[in-house]
Every structure is written in structure tokens, then in C-alpha cells.
C-alpha positions in Angstrom: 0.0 0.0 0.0 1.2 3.5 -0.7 1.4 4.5 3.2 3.1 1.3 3.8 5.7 1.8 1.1 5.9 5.7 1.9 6.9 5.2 5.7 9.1 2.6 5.0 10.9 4.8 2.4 10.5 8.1 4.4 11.4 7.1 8.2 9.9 8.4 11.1 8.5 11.9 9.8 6.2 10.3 7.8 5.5 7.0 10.4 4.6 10.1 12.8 2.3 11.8 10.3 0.5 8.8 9.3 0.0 7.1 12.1 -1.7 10.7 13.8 -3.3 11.0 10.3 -5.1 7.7 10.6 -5.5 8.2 14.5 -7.8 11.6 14.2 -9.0 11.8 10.7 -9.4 11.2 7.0 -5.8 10.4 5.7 -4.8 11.7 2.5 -1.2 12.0 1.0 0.5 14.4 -1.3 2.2 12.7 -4.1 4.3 14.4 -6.8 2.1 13.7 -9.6 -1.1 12.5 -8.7 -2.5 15.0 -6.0 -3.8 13.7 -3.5 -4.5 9.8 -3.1 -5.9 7.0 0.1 -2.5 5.6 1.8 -4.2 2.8 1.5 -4.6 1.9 -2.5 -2.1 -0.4 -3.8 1.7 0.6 -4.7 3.6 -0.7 -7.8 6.7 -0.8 -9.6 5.2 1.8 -11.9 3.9 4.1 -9.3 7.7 4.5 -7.5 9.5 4.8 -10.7 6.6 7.7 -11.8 6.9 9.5 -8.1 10.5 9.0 -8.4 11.0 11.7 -11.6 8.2 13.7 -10.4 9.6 17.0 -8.6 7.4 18.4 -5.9 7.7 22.1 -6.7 5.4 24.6 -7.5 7.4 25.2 -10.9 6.3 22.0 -11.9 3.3 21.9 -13.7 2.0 18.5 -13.1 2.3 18.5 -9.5 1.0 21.8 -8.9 -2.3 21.2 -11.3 -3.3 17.4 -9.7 -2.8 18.9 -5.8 -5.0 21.8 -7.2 -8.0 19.9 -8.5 -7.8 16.9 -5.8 -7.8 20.3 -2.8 -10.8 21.8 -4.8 -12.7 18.7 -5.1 -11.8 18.2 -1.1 -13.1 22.0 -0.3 -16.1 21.0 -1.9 -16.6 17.8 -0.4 -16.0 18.7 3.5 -18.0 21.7 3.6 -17.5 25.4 4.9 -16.9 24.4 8.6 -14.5 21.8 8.2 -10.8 22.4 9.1 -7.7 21.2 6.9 -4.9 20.3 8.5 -1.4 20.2 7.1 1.3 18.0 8.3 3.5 18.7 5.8 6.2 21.8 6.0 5.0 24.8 6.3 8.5 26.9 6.3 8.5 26.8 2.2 5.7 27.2 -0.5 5.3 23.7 -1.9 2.3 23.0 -0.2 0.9 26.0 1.6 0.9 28.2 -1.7 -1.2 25.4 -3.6 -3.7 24.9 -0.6 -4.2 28.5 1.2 -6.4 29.8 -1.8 -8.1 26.8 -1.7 -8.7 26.2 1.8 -8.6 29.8 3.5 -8.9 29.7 7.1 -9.9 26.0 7.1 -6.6 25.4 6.6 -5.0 24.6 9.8 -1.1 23.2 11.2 0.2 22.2 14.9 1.6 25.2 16.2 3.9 22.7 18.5 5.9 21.8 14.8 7.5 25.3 15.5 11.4 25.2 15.7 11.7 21.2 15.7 12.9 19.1 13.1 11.8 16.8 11.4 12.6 13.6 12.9 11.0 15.7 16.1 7.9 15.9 14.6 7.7 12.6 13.9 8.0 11.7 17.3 5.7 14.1 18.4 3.4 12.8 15.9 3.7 9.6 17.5 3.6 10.1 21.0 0.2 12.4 20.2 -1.0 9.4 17.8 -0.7 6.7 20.9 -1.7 8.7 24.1 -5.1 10.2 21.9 -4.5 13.5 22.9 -4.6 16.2 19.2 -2.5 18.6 19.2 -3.1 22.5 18.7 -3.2 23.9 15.6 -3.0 27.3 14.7 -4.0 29.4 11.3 -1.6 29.8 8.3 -1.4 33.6 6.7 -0.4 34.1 3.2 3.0 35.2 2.7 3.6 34.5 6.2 6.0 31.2 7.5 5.2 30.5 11.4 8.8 30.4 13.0 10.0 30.3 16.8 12.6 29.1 19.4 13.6 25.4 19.4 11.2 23.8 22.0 12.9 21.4 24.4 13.5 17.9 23.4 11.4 15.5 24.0 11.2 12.7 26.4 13.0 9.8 25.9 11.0 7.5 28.6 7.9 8.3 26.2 9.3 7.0 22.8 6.6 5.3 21.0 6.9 1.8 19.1 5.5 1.8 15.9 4.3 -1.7 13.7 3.4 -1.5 10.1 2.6 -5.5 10.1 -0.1 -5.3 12.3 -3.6 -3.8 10.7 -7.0 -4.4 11.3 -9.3 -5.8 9.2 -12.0 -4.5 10.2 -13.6 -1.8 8.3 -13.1 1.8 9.0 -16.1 4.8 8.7 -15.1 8.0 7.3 -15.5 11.1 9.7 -15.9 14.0 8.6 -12.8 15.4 9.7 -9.6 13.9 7.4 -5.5 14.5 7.1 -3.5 15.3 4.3 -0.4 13.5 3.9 2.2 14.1 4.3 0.0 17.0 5.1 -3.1 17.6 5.7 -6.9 17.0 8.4 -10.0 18.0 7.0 -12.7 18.2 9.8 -15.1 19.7 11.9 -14.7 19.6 16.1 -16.0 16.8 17.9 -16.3 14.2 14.9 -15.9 10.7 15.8 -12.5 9.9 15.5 -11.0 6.9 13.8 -9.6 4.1 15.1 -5.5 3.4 14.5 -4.7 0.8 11.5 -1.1 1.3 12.9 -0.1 -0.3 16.1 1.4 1.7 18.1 2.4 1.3 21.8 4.2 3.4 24.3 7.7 1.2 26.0 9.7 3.2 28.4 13.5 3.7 27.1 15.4 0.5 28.2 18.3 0.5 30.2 21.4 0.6 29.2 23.7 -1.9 31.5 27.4 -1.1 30.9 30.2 -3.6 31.9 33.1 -2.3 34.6 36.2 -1.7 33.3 39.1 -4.1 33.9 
């Protein structure tokens, strides 16, 4: 499945934003040239080696035309009171430019992604994703990149475990709330929220028993 092979490919950042996508919402995913498709439809050969000459830059046409039509069809679809939230970057254009016109104030991002990294968000993604508490998100201005101090780092007692071999079967309902990968959760507050098709578990950090010296 495209998810699958996406966090598997991609590491932790997008682990973190799938598993909170598929934890609180609708997930969706950004892909160079097709806009944006289910994590969950099948992935071939032919797909990798067409995402893998696709460039996702708002100079290039055919990314910048499917994301535009699959956002519009979205807008349409989720209503005016719906939010859009992007887990993708917001410190560049690529995404925010396409989907700000679209989306206007429904368009949403967690204000706690300020000053970390990315292998930080991921693991903020995560912990959020297991314990069921959503973070906060905040608005996104046009011509305007949210920037701040580097928070402090997070806990290592409350890494999270992550397993791509265990999903359900069991079928899932849509809310009307989804995410956008890797950026986006279109909904409105209070909508029932989804149950995870990733298994995740918090394990405390394990000890570390070092040997005397001789």
C-alpha cells in the first residue's frame, strides 16, 4: 500500500504523520504527480518509478495542477466548517501556496511543529497518535512562515513503538474530519475519531547496562 511503502521509504517523519493522520482523521497523502490519493490503495513498480521523476515544486506543472484539483474537489466535499490540517512543511511554499487559496482559514497546522525538526515531529506525531491527545493547531497567513525558538527535546521515557505489520481488518467509517499526507486533516470539532490501523504502543527507554572496566 502506498502509506506502507511511503513510511518505509521516508522514516519516522512520515511513520509520525501517518500514524496521527489515521488516529484523528481522514488520511490523505501528497504525491508528486497524482495529488492527492488514500495511503491505503495499492503501490507498484510503476507508481515508484513515476513518483520518483516527479519533482514536488510549485514550478512543476503537473504537481502543482493534480494537488490543485484533488484540494478543490476536497473543499467542496468537507464543507465550509470543516478544518484542513497540514502535516507537511510549512516553512516553504510547496504546499501552503497550492492549498491557502483553496482552503482559507480552514486550513490549519500544529503550532507545536514550530522550531523542531523533522525527525522531532515525527516523534511528536507519534507520542500524540498513541496517548489520543490532538494537538493544537493554529491558522496559516499568506506570505507569512510561522517560525519560533527550538522547544525542548522530547522525552525519551515516552518513545513510542511503531508496527506496520499489524492492521486491522475491520472496516473503517469515514468522519468528517480527514489529514493530508504528508500534510493535511480536513474536519469539523468533535467528529468521531478513527480508530489506528497502525499499532502503536508506548515502552519506556530501556536500560542501558554497561560492563566495569578491567
Amino acid at each position: 500500500m502506498l502509506g506502507r511503502a511511503f513510511a518505509f521509504m521516508s522514516g519516522l517523519y512520515f511513520r509520525g504523520k501517518l500514524s496521527y493522520a489515521q488516529r484523528f482523521g481522514e488520511a490523505l497523502v501528497i504525491t508528486p504527480t497524482r495529488g492527492l490519493q488514500d495511503p491505503d490503495q495499492p503501490f507498484t513498480l510503476a507508481l515508484l518509478r513515476e513518483f520518483a521523476v516527479g519533482d514536488v515544486s510549485l514550478d512543476n506543472p503537473e504537481y502543482r495542477s493534480a494537488l490543485e484539483r484533488d484540494a478543490l474537489a476536497l473543499a467542496a466535499r468537507i464543507g465550509q466548517k470543516a478544518r484542513v490540517v497540514l502535516l507537511g512543511s510549512v516553512a516553504s511554499g510547496k504546499y501552503v501556496d497550492v492549498l491557502l487559496p483553496i482552503f482559507g482559514d480552514r486550513l490549519r497546522y500544529p503550532v507545536s511543529f514550530i522550531g523542531r525538526g523533522d525527525m522531532s515531529r515525527g516523534g511528536l506525531l507519534l507520542r500524540s497518535a498513541a496517548s489520543g491527545d490532538e494537538l493544537e493547531y493554529g491558522p496559516l497567513t499568506a506570505g507569512v512562515r510561522p517560525r519560533g525558538p527550538r522547544p525542548p527535546k522530547l522525552d525519551p521515557s515516552t518513545r513510542v513503538a511503531v508496527s506496520l505489520e499489524h492492521e486491522t481488518d475491520a472496516p473503517r467509517t469515514r468522519a468528517a474530519r480527514g489529514i493530508i499526507e504528508p500534510a493535511l486533516s480536513a474536519g469539523t470539532p468533535g467528529a468521531k475519531r478513527l480508530g489506528a490501523v497502525v499499532d502503536i504502543r508506548l515502552r519506556p527507554r530501556p536500560r542501558v547496562h554497561r560492563r566495569p572496566r578491567s
